[in-house]
C-alpha positions in Angstrom: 108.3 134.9 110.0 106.4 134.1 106.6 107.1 130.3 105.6 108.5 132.2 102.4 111.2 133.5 104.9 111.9 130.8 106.7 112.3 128.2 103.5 114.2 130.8 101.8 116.8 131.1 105.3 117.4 127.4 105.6 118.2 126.8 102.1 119.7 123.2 102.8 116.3 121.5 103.2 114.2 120.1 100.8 111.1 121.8 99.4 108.2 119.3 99.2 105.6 119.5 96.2 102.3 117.6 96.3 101.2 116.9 92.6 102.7 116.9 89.2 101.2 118.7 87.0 101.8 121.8 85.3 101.5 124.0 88.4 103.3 121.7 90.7 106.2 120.9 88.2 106.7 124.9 87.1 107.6 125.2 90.8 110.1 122.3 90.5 111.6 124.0 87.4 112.0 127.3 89.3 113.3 125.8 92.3 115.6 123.2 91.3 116.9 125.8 88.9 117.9 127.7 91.3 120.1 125.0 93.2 117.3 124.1 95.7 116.9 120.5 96.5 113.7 119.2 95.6 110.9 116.6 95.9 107.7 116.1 93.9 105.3 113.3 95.1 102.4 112.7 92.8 99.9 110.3 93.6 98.8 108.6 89.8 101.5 107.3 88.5 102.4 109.5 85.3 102.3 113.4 84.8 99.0 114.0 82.6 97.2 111.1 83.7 93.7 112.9 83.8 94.1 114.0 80.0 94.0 112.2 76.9 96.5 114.1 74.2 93.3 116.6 74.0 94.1 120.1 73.2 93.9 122.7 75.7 94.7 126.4 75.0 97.3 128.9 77.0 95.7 131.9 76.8 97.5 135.1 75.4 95.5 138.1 76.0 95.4 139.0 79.7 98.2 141.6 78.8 100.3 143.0 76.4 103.1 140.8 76.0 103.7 137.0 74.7 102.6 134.5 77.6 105.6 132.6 76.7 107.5 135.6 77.0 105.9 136.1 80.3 106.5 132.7 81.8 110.4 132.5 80.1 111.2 135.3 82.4 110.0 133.4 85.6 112.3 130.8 84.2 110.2 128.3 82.3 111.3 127.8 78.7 107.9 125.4 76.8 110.1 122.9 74.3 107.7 121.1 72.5 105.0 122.0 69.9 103.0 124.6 70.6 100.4 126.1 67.9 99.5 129.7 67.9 96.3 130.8 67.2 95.8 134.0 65.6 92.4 133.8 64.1 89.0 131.2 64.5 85.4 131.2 63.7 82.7 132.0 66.4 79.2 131.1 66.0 76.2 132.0 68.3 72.9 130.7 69.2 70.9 131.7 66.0 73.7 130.6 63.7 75.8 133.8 63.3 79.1 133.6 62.4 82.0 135.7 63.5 85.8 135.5 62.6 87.8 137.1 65.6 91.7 137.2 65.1 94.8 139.4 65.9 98.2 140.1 64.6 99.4 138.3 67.6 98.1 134.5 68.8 95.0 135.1 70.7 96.0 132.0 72.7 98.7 128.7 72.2 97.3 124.9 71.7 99.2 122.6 73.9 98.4 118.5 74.1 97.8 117.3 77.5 98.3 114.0 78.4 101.4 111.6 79.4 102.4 111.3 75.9 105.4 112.4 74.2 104.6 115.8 72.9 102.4 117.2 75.5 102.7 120.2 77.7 102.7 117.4 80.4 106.0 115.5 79.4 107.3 118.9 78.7 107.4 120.1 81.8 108.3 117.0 83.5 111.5 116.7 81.7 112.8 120.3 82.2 111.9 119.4 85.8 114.2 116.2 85.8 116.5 118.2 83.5 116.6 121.1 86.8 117.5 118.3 89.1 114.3 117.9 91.1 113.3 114.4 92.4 110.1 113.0 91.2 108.4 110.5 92.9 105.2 108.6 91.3 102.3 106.4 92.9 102.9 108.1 96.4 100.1 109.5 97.8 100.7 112.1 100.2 98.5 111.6 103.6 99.5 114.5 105.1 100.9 117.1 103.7 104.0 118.6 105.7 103.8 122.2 106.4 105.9 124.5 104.2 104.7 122.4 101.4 103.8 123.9 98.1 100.5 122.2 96.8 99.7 121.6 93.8 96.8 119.0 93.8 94.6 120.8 91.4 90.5 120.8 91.8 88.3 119.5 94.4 85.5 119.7 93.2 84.0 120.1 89.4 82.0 123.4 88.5 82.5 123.0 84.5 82.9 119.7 82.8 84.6 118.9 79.2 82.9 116.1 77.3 84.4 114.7 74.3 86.5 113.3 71.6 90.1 113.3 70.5 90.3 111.6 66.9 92.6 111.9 63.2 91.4 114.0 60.4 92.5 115.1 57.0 90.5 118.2 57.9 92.2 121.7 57.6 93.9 123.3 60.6 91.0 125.2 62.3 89.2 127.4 65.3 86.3 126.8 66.0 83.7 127.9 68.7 79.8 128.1 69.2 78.2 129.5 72.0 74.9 128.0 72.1 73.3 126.5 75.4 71.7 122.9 73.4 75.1 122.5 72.7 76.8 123.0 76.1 74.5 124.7 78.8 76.4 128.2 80.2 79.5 127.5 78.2 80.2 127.3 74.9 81.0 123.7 72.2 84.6 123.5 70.3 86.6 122.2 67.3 90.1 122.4 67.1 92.3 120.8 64.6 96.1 121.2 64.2 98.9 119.0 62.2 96.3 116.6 61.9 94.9 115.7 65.2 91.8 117.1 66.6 89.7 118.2 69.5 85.8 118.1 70.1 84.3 119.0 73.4 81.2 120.2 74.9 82.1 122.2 78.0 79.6 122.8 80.1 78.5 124.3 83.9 75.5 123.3 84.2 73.1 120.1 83.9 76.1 117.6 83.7 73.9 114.5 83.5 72.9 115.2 80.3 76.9 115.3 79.2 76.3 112.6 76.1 73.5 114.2 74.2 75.0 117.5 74.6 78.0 116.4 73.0 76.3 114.4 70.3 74.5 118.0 69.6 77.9 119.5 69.2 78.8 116.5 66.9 76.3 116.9 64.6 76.1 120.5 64.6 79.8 120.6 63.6 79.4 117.9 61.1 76.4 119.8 59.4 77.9 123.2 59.9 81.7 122.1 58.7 81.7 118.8 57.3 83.6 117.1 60.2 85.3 113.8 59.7 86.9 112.3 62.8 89.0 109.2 62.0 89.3 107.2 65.1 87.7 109.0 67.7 88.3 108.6 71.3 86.2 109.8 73.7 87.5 112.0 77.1 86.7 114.1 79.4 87.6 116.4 82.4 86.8 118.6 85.0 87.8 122.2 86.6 87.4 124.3 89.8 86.0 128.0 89.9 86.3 130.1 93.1 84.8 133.8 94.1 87.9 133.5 96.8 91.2 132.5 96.4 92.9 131.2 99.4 96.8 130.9 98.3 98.5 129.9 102.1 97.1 127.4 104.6 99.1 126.6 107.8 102.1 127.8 105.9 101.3 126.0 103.1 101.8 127.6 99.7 98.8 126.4 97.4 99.0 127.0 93.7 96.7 126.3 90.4 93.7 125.4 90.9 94.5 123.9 94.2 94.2 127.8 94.6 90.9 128.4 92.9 93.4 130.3 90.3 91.2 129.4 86.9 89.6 131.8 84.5 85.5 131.6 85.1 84.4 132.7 82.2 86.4 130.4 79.9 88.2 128.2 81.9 91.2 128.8 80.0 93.4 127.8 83.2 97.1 127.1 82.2 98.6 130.1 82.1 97.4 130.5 85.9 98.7 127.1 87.0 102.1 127.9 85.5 102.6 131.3 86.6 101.5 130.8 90.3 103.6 127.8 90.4 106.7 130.0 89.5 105.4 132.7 92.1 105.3 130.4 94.5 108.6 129.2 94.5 109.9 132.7 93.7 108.6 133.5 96.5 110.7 130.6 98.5 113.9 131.7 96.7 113.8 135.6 97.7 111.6 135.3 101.1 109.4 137.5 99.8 105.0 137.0 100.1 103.3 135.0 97.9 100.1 136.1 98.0 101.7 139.8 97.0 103.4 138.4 94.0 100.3 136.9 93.2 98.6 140.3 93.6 100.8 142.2 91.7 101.1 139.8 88.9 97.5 138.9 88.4 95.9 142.2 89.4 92.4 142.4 89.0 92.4 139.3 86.3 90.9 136.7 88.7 87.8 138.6 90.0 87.0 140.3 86.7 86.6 136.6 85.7 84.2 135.6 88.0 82.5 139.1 87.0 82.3 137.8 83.3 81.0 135.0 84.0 78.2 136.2 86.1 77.2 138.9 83.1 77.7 135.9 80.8 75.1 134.0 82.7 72.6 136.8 83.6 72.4 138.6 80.1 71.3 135.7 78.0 72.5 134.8 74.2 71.7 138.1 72.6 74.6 139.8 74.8 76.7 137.2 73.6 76.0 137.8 70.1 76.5 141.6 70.7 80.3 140.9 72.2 81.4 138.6 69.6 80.4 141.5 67.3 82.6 143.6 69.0 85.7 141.3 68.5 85.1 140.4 65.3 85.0 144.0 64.0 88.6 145.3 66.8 92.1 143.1 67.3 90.5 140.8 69.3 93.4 140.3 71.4 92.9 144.1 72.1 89.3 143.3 73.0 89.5 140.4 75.1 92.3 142.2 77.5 89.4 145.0 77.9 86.8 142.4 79.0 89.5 140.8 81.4 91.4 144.4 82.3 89.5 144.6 86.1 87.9 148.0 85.0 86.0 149.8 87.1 82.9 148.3 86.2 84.4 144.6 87.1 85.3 146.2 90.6 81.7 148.2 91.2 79.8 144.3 89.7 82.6 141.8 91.6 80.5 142.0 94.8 77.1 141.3 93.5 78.4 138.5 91.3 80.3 137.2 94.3 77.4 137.4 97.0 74.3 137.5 95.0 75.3 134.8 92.3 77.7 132.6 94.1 75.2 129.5 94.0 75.2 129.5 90.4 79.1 130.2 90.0 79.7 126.8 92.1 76.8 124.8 90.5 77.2 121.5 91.7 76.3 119.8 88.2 75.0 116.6 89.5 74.2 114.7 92.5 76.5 111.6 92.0 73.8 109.4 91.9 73.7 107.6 88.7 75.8 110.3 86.5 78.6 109.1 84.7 79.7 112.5 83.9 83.2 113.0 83.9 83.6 114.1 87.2 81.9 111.2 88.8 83.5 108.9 86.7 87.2 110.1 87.3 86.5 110.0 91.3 84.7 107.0 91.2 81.0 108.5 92.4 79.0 107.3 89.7 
């Protein structure tokens, strides 16, 4: 009998979720929604605590219908702002500039922190609202089987450097893909309501975090005229995988926990939120998790990992040729093409899984005198 079955059978005993943040919590939603008893133990001791009111985007292109849309039918209703995004400004390495939009939001800025207003508080109130139990500063040394975890990445293959700060600036987009700003990924500017975002984020040569953001600084200043009225700085940290590995020991792992995060992009949310519903959907009807996950997510994840391996190999020119293409189609149209797990994506996913796995798990630094944000968040540096 799957651990799905057997949690779903003995419906009197309480489902245990290790870590509280967006993953973790839509599973409490679900769950305690659905009459379950339920108890969420999170080791810091607020929801958020790695984030610092910083935007983050849920992306809104994988398929045709509205992500909120999507995630409102597994029974997770977002009350608090959100910002659409239906247009921005893309800039490559020679200075190029292309404006990519659609009809419908390419993607949703959410705040992330502890803070009222963010996607964090959010979900931990419609969890508290459902009636699960949340439990803070209680670290879990074991985790009990038929467990769903939720206890994000363990290790850092792309770092975010940068600030969070006021402005009188007009709401804005903004992206440049250009490795002296942010080696492999890409540097960006967001502003909404009058709070905005900076960040280099990077996946590569993490040491060298500061000056790359100060480049990205400077190149948005000269490019856009930034003013950034109190800035703070912040940073964080994400997991990519070639393999997912969703059960352990009839465990049910979620998020990135999972290695669920997009590789290209690391636009991650709307993966932590879905197979966080999945998971305890899965729970509620008996039914396999790693199935729902399959069906749901298709050929998504992998076609990730086989963007960012044609991202890497084929150099700024090829990037400058794509964000062509989306500037001149509905973008939104576009970017569910390059994330559809075509044919091409399933003939390239095993060369970019065997051939370049080193550099999809590049290790950044060595933890020996880096105060990158990974090091400094676990305490290595």
């Amino acid at each position: 009998m799957t651990p799905q079955a057997t949690l779903a059978e003995n419906s009197d005993a309480p489902i245990t979720i290790v870590g509280a943040g967006p993953s973790g919590l839509a599973s409490a939603i679900v769950l305690a929604g659905a009459g379950r008893k339920v108890i969420v133990r999170e080791r810091r001791r607020s929801v958020g605590a790695r984030f610092h009111g910083d935007f983050q985007g849920l992306e809104n292109w994988s398929i045709k219908r509205d992500v909120l849309e999507e995630i409102g039918e597994l029974g997770i209703t977002l009350k608090f702002p959100l910002h659409p995004v239906r247009s921005g400004v893309a800039y490559d390495s020679t200075g190029n500039e292309y404006v990519v939009g659609d009809e419908q939001p390419l993607y949703y800025l959410v705040r992330r922190g502890s803070g009222e207003g963010t996607l964090d508080a959010a979900l931990l109130g419609a969890a508290q609202e459902a009636g699960a139990e949340i439990r803070f500063d209680d670290e879990v040394e074991r985790v009990p089987r038929q467990a769903i975890v939720a206890t994000g990445p363990r290790r850092a293959d792309v770092i975010a450097s940068g600030y969070t700060f006021r402005t009188d600036m007009e709401d804005a987009n903004h992206v440049c893909f250009d490795d002296r700003l942010a080696p492999w990924g890409y540097a960006y500017l967001l502003i909404a309501d009058g709070f905005g975002t900076l960040a280099a984020c990077m996946f590569c040569d993490f040491k060298g975090h500061a000056a790359y953001l100060q480049a990205a600084v400077e190149y948005f200043q000269t490019r856009l005229g930034l003013k950034m009225i109190r800035p703070k700085p912040f940073g964080g940290y994400g997991m990519l995988s070639r393999v997912t590995r969703v059960e352990r020991r009839g465990r049910l792992l979620v998020g990135e926990r999972a290695g669920l995060q997009d590789a290209l992009a690391g636009f991650g949310l709307r993966y932590a939120l879905i197979s966080g519903a999945l998971a305890a959907r899965s729970i509620l009807r008996g039914e396999s998790y790693k199935t729902l996950l399959r069906r749901r997510f298709r050929g998504v994840h992998s076609a990730g990992i086989v963007n960012r391996f044609v991202f890497q190999a084929t150099g700024e020119k090829a990037h400058s040729s794509v964000l062509g293409l989306l500037s001149n189609n509905a973008a939104r149209r576009g970017l569910r093409r390059l994330y559809g797990g075509s044919l091409i994506h399933k003939a390239l996913f095993p060369l970019a899984a065997l051939r370049f796995g080193a550099q999809l798990t590049h290790p950044g630094c060595n933890h020996i005198d880096c105060d990158c944000p990974w090091c400094r968040m676990t305490g290595m540096h």
